[in-house]
N, C-alpha and C positions, 0 to 999 in steps of 0.2 A: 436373602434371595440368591437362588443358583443361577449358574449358568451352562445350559447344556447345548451346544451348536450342532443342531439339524435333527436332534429326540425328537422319536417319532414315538404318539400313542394311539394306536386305533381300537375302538369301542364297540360292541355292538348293542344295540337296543333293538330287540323284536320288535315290540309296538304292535298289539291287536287290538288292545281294547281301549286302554285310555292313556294317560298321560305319563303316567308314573313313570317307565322306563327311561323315558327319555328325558324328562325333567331332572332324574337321577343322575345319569349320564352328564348332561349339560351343566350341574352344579359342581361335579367332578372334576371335569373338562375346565373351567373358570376358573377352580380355584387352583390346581396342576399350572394352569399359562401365567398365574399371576404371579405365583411362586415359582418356576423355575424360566427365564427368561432361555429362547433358542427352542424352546420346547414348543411343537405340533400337536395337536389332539384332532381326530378326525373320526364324526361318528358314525357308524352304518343305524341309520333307522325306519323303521316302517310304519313311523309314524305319517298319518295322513295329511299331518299341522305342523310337520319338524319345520317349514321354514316361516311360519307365522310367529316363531321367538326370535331375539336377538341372539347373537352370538358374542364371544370377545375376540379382539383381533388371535391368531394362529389357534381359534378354537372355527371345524367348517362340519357340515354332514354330508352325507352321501344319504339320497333317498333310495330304497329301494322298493319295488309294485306292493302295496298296502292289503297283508290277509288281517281281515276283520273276527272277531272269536265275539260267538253269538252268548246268549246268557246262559246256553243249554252248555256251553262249554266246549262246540262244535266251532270248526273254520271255516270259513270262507270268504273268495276272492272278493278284494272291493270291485273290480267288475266282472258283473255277471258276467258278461259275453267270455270270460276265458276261465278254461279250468284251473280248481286250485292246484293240481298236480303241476301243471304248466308252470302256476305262478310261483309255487315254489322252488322248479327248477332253474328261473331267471332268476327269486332271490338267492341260490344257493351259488349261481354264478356270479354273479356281480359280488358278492360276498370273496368269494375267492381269487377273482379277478384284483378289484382293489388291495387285497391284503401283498398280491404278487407286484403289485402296483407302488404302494403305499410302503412297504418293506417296514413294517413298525417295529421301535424295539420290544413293547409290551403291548399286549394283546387283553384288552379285559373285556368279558362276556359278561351281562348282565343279568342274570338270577336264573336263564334257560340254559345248563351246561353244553348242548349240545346245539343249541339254539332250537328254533322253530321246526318241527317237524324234523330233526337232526341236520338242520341246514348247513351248521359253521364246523363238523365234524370233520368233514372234507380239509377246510379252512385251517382248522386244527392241527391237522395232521401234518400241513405241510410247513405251517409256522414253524412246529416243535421241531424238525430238520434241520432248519436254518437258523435255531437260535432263542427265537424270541421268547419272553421271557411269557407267559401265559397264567392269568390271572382270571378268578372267577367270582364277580362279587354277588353276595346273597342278601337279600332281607334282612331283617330283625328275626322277622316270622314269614316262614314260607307258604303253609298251610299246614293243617291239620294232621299228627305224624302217620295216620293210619290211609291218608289221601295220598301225603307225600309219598310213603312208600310202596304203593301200590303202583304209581303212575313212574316211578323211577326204578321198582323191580320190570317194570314191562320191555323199557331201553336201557337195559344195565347199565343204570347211569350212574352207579357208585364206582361199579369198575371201571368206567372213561373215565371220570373224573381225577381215579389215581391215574391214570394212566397218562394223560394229557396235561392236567394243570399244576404246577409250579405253586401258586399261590391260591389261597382264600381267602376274602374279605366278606365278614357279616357285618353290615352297617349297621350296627348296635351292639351295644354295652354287654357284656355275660349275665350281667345280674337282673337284665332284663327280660332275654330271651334265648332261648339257645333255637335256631332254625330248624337243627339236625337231631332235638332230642325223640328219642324213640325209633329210631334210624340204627342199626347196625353198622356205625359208621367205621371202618380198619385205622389202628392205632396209627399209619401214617398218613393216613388222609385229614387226621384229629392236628397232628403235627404242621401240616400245614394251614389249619385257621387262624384268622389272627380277626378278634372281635374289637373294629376301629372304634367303631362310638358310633353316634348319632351323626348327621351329617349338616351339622348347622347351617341356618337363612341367615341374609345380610337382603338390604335395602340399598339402592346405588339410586342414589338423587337424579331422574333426569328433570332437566329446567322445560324442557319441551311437553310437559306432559301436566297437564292441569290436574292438582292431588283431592282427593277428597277432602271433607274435615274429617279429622281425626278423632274416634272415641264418639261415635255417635250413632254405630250404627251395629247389629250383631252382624256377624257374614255366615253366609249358608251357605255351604259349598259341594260339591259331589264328586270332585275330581272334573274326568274324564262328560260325568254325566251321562255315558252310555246305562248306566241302572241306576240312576241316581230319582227320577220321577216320584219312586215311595217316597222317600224321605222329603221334598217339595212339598208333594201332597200333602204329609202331616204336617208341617209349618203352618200351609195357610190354612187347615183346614183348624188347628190350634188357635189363629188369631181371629175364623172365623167364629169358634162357639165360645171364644172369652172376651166381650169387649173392653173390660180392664186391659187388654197386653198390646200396650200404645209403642214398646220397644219399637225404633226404625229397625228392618230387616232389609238389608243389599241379599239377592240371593242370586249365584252364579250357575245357571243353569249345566254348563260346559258345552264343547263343540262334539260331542257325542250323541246328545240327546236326541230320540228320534224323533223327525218331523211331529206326529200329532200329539205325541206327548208334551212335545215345546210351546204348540198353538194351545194346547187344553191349559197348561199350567201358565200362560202369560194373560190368557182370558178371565180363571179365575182369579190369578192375583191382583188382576186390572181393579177389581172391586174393592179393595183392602189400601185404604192408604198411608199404612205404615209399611207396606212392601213396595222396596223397587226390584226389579227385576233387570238383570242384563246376561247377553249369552255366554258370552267370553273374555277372560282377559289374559293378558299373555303376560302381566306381570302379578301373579297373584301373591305376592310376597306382598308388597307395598298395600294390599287389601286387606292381610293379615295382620298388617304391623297397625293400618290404621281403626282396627274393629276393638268395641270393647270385650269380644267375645265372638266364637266362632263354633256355629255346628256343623257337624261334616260325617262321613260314611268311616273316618279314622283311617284312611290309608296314607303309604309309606310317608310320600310326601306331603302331606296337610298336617300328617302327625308332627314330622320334624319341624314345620312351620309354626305350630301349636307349641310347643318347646323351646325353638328359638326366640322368639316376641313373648313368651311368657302369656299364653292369654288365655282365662277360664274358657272353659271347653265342653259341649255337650256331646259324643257320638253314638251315634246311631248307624252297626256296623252291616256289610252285607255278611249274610250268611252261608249263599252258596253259588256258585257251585267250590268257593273256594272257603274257608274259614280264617284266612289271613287276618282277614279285620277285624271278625268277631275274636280271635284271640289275642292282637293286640290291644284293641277295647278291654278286652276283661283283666288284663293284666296291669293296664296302665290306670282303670280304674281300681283294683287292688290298693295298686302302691298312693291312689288319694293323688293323680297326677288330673286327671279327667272325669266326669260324669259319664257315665253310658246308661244308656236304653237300648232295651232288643227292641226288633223290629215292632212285634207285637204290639209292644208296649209304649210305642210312641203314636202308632195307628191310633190310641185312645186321646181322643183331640183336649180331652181336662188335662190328663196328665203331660199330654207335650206341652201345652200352655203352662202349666204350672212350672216344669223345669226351663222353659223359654222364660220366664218373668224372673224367675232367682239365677239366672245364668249368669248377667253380669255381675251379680254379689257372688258370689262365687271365689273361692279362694284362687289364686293364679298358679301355677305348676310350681315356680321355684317355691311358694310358702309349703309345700308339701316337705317331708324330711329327708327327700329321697334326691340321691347328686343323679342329675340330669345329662351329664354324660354328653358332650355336643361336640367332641374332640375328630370326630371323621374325618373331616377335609386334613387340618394340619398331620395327622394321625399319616394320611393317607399320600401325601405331600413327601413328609419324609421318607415313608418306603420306597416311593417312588424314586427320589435322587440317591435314597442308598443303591436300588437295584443300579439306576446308570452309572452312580459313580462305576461300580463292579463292572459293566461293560465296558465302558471309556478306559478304566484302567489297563482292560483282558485288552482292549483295541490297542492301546498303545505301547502292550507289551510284545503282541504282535509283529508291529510295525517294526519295533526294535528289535527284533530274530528280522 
């Protein structure tokens, strides 16, 4: 363990749709304070639930007005009553206010280079003045390369990106996925990637919190559960037309899901009683660890969860308006890491029943042949104290002129 006295890191997590960004963030942030002692992390996000997680002591967030991104792919403000333009100009301010505030040594932006609607580009500019070290971390899989680069030739955002960031971090292995392939990416923008790994779960025992049994139940999950309803709906409608599939299912709706989508699918799982139903949990690691198996939509973070705890896996990915998931699905079922189904194909309530009844036989990820790659956090730990040692060094060479 380091020690670095008054390192500052500030973060930002857009946050429109679900959970991902900030979850990513905040396992960052945790494992950075655990390992460098002195060290600060403070996260800007727009998440509408940042403070319904724990945090660890010198890890804090800063909220900023919450834009919500519809399934069409469109924004808008969580309240109506105020324009999005408005709302974006409050988060582009407070965004840059804190950073003039906060004075960080390194700056990471998480997976929107410019951020939301080009919020943190301002923000950007001004860090890179004074020093800070600016850092940009990416996916495994961003989307689709023909989506990516369409939406990224619109805000030349391959030219900020050289322009502005210092570093790159894709949080996953090369052998897995490269974010940027098909991308005309320039040999020193390639120069500065550095592909950490996976970003491995841990479980922290709290005594306050009554655990489930363990190994007894499969877990369904959706994220966010802002578009997570399909995939619900095929579960029980699977456990409705097979009465052979007695598996218990815990199924986590999430704090996204719209009001009568939430009321439709708790009425009919009421029926079913190998289904429990519950809306949220803010520790869904400890859900993960204790399930014999887990279906899920395949995103960032339930993936690395799926990995971490080693535990057979069925997904059922979304398919648009972004293809992240449906690519890391097909990939991870490739390498015999997870089972997938398309959408389509789970709609068919035999065939989701039949893969829902061999899920917990199922082979676990590490029996697969393929190294799993879970090195991020330590990966990411170390860059980080080499970049300060480099400052503290520059700072105290300073001093001494």
């Amino acid at each position: 363990m380091s020690r670095f006295e008054d390192a500052r890191i500030l973060m930002y997590s857009h946050d429109t749709f679900g959970l991902g960004h900030l979850r990513r963030c905040r396992t960052i942030a945790h494992a950075l304070v655990e390992e460098h002692r002195g060290l600060s992390v403070l996260i800007i996000s727009g998440s509408t639930i940042a403070g319904a997680f724990d945090y660890r002591t010198r890890v804090d967030f800063i909220k900023i007005p919450s834009v919500i991104k519809l399934r069409s792919g469109e924004y808008t403000s969580m309240e109506s009553h105020i324009d999005l333009q408005e709302t974006l100009k409050m988060r582009q301010s407070i965004i840059r206010h804190t950073a003039e505030s906060f004075q960080p040594d390194i700056f990471i932006v998480d997976k929107e280079p410019m951020g939301l609607r080009g919020e943190v580009e301002e923000t950007l500019t001004y860090l890179k003045t004074r020093g800070t070290t600016l850092v940009l971390g990416l996916r495994d899989v961003m989307d689709a390369p023909h989506l990516l680069e369409a939406e990224w030739q619109r805000n030349d955002v391959l030219r900020k990106i050289g322009q502005f960031y210092d570093r790159i971090w894709v949080y996953g292995p090369p052998e897995f996925y490269d974010p940027l392939q098909g991308l005309d990416v320039p040999a020193s923008m390639r120069a500065k990637m550095d592909f950490v790994g996976f970003l491995q779960r841990s479980v922290t025992p709290d005594p306050s919190r009554e655990s489930r049994k363990a190994g007894d139940y499969i877990l369904v999950t959706t994220g966010g559960g802002g578009d997570g309803a399909d995939l619900i709906h095929d579960v029980v409608h699977a456990y409705k037309h097979d009465p052979s599939l007695t598996h218990k299912a815990l199924v986590v709706l999430g704090p996204y899901m719209p009001t009568d989508q939430r009321r439709k699918l708790l009425r009919k799982s009421a029926k079913i009683p190998y289904i429990e139903v519950i809306e949220f949990d803010n520790r869904m690691e400890e859900l993960i660890a204790g399930a014999t198996s887990v279906v899920s939509m395949g995103g960032y973070n339930t993936y690395c969860e799926i990995l971490s705890f080693d535990k057979p896996a069925l997904i059922v990915p979304r398919v648009n308006p972004r293809e992240e998931q449906l690519i890391r699905a097909r990939r991870a079922s490739e390498l015999g890491l997870v089972e997938m189904l398309e959408p389509e194909e789970a709609r068919d309530p035999a065939r989701m029943a039949a893969a829902l009844k061999n899920l917990p036989k199922r082979p676990a990820p590490s029996q697969s042949k393929q190294s799993l790659r879970l090195e991020g956090l330590p990966h990411i730990s170390r860059i980080v104290g080499d970049i300060l040692d480099v400052k503290r060094g520059s700072h105290l060479s300073l001093v001494k002129l």
